[in-house]
C-alpha positions in Angstrom: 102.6 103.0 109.0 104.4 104.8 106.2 103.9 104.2 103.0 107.8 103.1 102.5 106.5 100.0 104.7 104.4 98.7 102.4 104.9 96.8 99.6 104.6 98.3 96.1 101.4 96.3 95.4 99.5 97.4 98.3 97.4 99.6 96.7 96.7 96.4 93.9 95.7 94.6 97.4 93.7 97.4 98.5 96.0 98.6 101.1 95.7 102.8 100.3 97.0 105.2 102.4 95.6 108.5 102.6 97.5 111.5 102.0 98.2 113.9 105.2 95.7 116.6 103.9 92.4 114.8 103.9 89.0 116.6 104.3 86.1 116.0 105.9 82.5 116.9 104.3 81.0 119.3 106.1 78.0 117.8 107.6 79.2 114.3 107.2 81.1 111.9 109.1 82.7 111.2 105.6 86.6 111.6 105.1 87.8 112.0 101.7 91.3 111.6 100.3 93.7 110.9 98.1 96.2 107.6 98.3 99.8 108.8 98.0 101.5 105.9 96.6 98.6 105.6 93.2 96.5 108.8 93.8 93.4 107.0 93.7 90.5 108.9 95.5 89.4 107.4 98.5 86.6 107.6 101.2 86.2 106.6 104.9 83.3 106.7 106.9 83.3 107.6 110.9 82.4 103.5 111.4 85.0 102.5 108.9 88.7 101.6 110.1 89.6 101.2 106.0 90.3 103.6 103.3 88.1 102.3 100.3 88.6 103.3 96.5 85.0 106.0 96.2 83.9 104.6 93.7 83.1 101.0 95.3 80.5 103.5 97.4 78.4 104.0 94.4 
C-alpha cells in the first residue's frame, strides 16, 4: 500500500505509513519511524501489526 492509495486523512484516522528507512533499537524488538505523508514519529512492536503515534506508548 502506497501512500498515494490512501486518503489524505489517513493519518487524522490513524492510518500512518512508515517511511522506507526505519530502525530498529538495538536490543529491542521495537521499530521506530517516521510517517511520510505528516512526519509524525511512530513505533511498532514485534507483536504489533500497526504503526502507532510514540507518544500514545508513554
Amino acid at each position: 500500500m502506497h501512500a498515494r492509495s490512501l486518503p489524505p486523512k489517513g493519518c487524522a484516522l490513524g492510518r500512518h505509513l512508515p517511511r522506507s528507512r526505519h530502525r530498529d533499537v538495538k536490543g529491542e524488538p521495537i521499530q521506530r519511524s517516521a510517517c511520510r505523508c505528516c512526519g509524525v514519529a511512530i513505533v511498532k512492536s514485534a507483536v504489533s501489526r500497526r504503526w502507532i503515534v510514540s507518544g500514545m506508548l508513554g
